[in-house]
Backbone as CSV, one residue per row, in Angstrom:
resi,resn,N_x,N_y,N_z,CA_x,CA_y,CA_z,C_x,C_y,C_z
1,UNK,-8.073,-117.112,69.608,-8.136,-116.154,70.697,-6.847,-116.250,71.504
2,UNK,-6.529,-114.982,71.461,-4.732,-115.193,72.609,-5.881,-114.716,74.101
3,UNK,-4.386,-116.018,74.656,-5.150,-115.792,76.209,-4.048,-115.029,77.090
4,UNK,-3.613,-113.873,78.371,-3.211,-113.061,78.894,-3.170,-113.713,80.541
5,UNK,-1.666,-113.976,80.962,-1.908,-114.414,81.861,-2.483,-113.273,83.095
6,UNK,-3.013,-114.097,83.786,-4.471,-112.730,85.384,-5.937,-113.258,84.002
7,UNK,-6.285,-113.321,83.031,-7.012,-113.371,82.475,-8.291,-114.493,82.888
8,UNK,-9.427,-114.211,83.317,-10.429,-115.414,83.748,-10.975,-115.794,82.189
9,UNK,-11.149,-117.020,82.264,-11.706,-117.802,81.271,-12.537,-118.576,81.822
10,UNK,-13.461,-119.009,80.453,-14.670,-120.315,81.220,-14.196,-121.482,80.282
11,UNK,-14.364,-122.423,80.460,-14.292,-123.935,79.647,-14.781,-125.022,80.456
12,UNK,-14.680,-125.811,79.402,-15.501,-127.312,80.117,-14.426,-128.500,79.906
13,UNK,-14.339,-128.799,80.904,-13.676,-129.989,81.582,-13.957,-131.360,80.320
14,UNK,-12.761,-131.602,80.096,-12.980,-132.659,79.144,-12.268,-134.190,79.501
15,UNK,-11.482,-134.017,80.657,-10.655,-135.064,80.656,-10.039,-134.788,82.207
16,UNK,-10.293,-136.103,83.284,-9.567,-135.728,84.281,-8.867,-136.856,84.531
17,UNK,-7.279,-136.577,85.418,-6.075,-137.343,85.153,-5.793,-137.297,86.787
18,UNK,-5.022,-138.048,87.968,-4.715,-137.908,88.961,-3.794,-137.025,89.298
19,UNK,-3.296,-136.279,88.264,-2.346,-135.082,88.481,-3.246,-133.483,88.013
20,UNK,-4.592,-133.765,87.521,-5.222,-132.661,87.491,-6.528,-133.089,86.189
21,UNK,-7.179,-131.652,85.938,-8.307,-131.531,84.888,-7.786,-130.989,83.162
22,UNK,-7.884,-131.228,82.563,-7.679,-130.540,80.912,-9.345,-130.134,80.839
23,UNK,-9.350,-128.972,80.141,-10.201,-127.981,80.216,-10.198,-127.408,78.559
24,UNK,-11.334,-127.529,78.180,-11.522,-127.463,76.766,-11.936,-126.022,76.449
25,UNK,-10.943,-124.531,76.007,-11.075,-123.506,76.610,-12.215,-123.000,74.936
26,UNK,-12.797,-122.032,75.100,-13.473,-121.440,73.768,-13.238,-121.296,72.564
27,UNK,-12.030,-121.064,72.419,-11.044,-121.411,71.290,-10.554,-122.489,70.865
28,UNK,-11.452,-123.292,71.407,-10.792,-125.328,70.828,-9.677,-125.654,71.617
29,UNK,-8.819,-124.473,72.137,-7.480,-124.895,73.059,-7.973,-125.508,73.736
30,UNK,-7.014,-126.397,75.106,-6.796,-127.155,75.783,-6.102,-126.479,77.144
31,UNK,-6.267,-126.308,78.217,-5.797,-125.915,79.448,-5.913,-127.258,80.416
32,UNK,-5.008,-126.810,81.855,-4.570,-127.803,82.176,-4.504,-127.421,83.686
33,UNK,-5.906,-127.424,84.746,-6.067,-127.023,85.832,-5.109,-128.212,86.824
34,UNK,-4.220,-127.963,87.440,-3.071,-129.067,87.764,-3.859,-129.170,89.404
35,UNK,-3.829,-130.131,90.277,-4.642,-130.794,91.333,-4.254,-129.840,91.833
36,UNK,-2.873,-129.218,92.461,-2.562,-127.863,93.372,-3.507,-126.687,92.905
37,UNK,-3.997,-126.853,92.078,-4.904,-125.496,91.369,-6.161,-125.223,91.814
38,UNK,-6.929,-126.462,92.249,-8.298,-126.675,92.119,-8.753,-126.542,93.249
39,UNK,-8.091,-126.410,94.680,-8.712,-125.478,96.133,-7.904,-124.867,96.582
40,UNK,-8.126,-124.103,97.429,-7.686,-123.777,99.016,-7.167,-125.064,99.523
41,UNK,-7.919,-126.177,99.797,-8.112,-127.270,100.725,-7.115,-128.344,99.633
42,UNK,-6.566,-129.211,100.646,-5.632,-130.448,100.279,-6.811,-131.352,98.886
43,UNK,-6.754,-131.366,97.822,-7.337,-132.034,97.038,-6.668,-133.586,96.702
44,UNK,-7.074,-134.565,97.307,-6.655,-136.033,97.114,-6.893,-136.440,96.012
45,UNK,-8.169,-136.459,95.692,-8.611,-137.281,94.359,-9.633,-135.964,93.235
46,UNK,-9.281,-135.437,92.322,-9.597,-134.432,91.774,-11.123,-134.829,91.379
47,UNK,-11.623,-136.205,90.948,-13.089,-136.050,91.119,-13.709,-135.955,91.833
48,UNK,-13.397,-135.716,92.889,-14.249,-135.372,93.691,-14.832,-133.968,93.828
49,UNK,-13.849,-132.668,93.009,-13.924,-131.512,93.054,-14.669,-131.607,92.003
50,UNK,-14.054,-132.022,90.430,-14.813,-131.681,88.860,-15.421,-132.962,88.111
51,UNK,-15.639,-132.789,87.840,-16.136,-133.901,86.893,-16.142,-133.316,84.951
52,UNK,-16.210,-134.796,84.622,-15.964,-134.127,82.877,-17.827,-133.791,82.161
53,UNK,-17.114,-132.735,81.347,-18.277,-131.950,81.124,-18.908,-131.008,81.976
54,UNK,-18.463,-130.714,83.192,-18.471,-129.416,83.716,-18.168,-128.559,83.554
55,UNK,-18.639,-127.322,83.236,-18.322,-126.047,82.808,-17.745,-124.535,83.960
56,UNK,-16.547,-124.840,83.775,-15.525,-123.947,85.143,-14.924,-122.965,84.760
57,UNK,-14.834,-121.869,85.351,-14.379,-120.833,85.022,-13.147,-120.825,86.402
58,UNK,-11.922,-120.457,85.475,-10.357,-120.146,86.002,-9.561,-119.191,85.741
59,UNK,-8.193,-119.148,86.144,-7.826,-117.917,85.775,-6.419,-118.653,85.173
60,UNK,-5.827,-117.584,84.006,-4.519,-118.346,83.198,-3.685,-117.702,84.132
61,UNK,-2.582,-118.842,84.805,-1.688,-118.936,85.380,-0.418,-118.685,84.406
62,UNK,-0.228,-119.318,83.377,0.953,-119.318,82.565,1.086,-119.805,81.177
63,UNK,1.112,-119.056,80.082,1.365,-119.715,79.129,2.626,-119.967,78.103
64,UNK,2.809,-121.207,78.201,3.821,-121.809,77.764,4.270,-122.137,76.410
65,UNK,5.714,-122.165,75.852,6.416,-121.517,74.575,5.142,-122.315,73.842
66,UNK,5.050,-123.315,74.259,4.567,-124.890,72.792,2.668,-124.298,73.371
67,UNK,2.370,-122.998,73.979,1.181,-122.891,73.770,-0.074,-123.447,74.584
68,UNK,0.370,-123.941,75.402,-0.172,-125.620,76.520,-0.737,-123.735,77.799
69,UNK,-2.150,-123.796,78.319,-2.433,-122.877,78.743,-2.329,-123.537,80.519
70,UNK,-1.976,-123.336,81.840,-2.094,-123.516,83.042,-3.044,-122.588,83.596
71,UNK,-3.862,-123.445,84.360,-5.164,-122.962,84.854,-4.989,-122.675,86.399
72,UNK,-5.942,-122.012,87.039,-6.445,-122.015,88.399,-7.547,-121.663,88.502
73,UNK,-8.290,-122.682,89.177,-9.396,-121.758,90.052,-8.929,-121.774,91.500
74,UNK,-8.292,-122.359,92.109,-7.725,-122.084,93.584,-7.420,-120.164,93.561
75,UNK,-6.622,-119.601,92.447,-6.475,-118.159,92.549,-7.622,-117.086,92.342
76,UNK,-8.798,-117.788,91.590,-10.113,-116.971,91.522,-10.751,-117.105,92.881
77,UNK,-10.913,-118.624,93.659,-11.381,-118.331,94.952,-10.115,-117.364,96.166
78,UNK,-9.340,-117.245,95.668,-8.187,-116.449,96.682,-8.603,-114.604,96.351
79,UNK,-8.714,-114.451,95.592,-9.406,-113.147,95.228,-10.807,-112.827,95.652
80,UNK,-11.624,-113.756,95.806,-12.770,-113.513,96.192,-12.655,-113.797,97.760
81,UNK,-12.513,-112.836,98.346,-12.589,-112.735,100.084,-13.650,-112.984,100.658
82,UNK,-14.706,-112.975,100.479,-16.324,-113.571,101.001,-16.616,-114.839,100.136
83,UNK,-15.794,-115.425,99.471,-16.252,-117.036,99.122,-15.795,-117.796,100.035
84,UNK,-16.339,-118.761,100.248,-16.062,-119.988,100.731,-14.823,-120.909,100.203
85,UNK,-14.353,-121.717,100.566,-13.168,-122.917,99.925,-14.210,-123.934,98.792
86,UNK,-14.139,-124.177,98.124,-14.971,-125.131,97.013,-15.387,-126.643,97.891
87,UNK,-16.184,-127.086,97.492,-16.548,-128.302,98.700,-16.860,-129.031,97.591
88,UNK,-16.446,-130.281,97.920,-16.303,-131.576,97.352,-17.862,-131.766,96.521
89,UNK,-18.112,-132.429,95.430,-18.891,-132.572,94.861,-19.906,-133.838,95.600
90,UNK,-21.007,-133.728,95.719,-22.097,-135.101,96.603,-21.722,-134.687,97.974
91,UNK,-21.292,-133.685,98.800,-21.273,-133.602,100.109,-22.334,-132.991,100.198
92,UNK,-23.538,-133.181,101.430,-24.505,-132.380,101.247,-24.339,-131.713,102.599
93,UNK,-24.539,-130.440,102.462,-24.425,-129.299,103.588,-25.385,-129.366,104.897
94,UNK,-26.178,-130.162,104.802,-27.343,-130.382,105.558,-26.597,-131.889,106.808
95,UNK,-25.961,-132.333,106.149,-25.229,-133.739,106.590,-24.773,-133.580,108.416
96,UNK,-23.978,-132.213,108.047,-23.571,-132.239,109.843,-24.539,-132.338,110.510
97,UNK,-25.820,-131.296,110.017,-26.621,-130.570,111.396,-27.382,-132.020,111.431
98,UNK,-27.796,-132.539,110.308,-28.151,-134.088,110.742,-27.233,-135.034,111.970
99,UNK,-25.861,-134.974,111.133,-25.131,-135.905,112.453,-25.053,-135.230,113.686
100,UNK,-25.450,-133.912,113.809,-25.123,-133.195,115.125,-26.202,-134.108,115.839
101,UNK,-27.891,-133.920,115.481,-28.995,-133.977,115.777,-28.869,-135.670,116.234
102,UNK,-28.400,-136.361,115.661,-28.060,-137.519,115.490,-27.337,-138.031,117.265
103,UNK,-26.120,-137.563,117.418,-25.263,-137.470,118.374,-26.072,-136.684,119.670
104,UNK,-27.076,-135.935,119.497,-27.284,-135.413,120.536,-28.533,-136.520,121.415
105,UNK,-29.140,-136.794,119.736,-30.195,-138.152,120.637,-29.458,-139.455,121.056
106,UNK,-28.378,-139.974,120.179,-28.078,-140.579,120.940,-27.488,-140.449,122.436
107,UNK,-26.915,-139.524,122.614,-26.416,-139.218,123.662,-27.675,-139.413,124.875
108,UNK,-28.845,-138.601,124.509,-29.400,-138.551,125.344,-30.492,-140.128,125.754
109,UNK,-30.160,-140.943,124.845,-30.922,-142.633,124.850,-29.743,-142.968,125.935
110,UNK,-28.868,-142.767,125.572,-27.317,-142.935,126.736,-27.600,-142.707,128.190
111,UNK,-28.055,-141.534,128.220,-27.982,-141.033,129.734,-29.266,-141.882,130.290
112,UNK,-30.492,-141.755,129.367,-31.590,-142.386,129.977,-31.329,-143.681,130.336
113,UNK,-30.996,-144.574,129.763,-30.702,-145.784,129.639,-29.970,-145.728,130.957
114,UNK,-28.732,-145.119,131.444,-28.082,-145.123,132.602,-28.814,-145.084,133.709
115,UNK,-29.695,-143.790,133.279,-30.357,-143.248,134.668,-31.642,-144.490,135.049
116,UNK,-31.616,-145.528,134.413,-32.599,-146.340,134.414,-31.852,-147.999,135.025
117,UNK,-30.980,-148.054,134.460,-29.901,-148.935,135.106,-29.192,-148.954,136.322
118,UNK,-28.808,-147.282,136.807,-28.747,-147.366,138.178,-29.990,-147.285,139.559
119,UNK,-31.396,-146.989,139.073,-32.286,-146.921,139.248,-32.767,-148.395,140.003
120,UNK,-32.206,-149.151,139.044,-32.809,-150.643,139.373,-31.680,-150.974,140.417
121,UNK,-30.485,-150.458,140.952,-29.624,-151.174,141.765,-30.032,-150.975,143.018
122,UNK,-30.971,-149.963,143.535,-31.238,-149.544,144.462,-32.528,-150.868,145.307
């Protein structure tokens, strides 16, 4: 299968490296989602975004004389104007409104605790 660079493809992640993912495309090829590729957002450590054996769909950035395909999904979420930035894999979305809920009781064991401490100086 010839691939067209703007072209979206799906493949599964076969191998991840600290400079990016290799991506095992339908055609047995090999693509090569590079860490700048894989958000919007500063990506430090790329497992945290993919993992191997995940199945991702990207778009071909460039293909090169010796055939080697360059990936993005950072440019499929840039096209999609009502998506979100990709969020780290094990973050759970529920986490803030917990720590909010969290911070607000403590806060308020805080004040009581005060209002109970100056209470007794009197």
């Amino acid at each position: 299968m010839a691939f067209q660079v703007g072209q979206v493809v799906e493949g599964k992640v076969v191998k991840i490296t600290n400079f990016g993912a290799f991506v095992e495309l339908d055609d047995g090829s090999q693509g090569l989602i590079h860490i700048s590729q894989i958000s919007r957002n500063f990506v430090r450590n790329v497992s945290d975004y993919l993992r191997v054996g995940e199945v991702v769909r990207a778009k071909v950035r460039e293909i090169k004389d010796n055939g080697k395909v360059d990936l993005s999904i950072k440019e499929l979420e840039n096209e999609k104007s009502h998506s979100t930035p990709r969020v780290k894999k094990g973050c759970n979305s529920d986490f803030e409104q917990m720590l909010r809920s969290y911070l607000r009781a403590s806060e308020e064991n805080q004040s009581d605790l005060k209002r109970r401490r100056d209470g007794k100086r009197w």
